[in-house]
N, C-alpha and C positions, 0 to 999 in steps of 0.2 A: 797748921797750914802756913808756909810759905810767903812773905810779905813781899810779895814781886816790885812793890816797889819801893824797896829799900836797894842802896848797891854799900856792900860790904867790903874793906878793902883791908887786908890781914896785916899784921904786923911784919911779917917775912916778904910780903909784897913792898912794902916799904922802906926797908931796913937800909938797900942801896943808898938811898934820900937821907942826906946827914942833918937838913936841917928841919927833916919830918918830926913835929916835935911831937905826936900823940900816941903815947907807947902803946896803946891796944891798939891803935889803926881807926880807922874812920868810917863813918858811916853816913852816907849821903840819902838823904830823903827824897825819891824822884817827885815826887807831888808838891813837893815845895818849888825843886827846879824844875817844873813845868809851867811854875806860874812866872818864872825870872827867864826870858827869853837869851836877855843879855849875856845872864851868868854860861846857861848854857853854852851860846856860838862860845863867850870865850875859853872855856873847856873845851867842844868841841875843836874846835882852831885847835888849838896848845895838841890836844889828842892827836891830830891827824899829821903833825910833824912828827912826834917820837911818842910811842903805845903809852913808856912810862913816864913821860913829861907831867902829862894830868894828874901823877897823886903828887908830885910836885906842889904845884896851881893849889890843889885840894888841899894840901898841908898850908902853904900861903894862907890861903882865905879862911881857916878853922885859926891862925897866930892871930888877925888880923881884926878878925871878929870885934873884939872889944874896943877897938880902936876907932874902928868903923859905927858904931854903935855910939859913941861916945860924939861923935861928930856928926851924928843924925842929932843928938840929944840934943845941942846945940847950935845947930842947924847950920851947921858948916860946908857938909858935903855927905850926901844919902847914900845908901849901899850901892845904887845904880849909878850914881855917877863916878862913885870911885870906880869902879868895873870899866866905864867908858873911858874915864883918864887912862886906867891900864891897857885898856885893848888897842886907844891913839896914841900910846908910849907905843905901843910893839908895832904899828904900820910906818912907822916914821924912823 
């Protein structure tokens, strides 16, 4: 059966995207982003200027991961906030 909420994004979908760094493509877990509102709208957003912007964003946030994580460890700045600096980068 079909894991409806999984969203799959192929390697040939991507390929345009030169700084797409995940050679099999990406795989988004919608149950994780249902519980991230934020993550969402900013996908959302990014998506509804240009279709293929978001595996853009998506490739972003899979580089960025550890970095992000690494400054939750030490309590620098959480995954949500880093998203809200991003999202008040792009209104300004």
């Amino acid at each position: 059966m079909k894991n409806l909420n999984v969203i799959k994004i192929n390697r040939r979908l991507v390929s345009s995207v030169p700084d797409f760094d995940i050679h099999k493509g990406a795989i988004l877990n919608l149950e994780e982003l249902r519980h991230n509102s934020l993550l969402v709208k900013f996908l959302c957003d990014e998506h509804s200027k240009d279709a293929y912007c978001i595996i853009g964003h998506i490739g972003e946030l899979y580089r960025i991961r550890a970095k992000i994580l690494f400054l939750e460890q030490y309590g620098n700045m959480t995954y949500r906030e880093y998203l809200r600096v991003k999202t008040d980068d792009k209104l300004q």
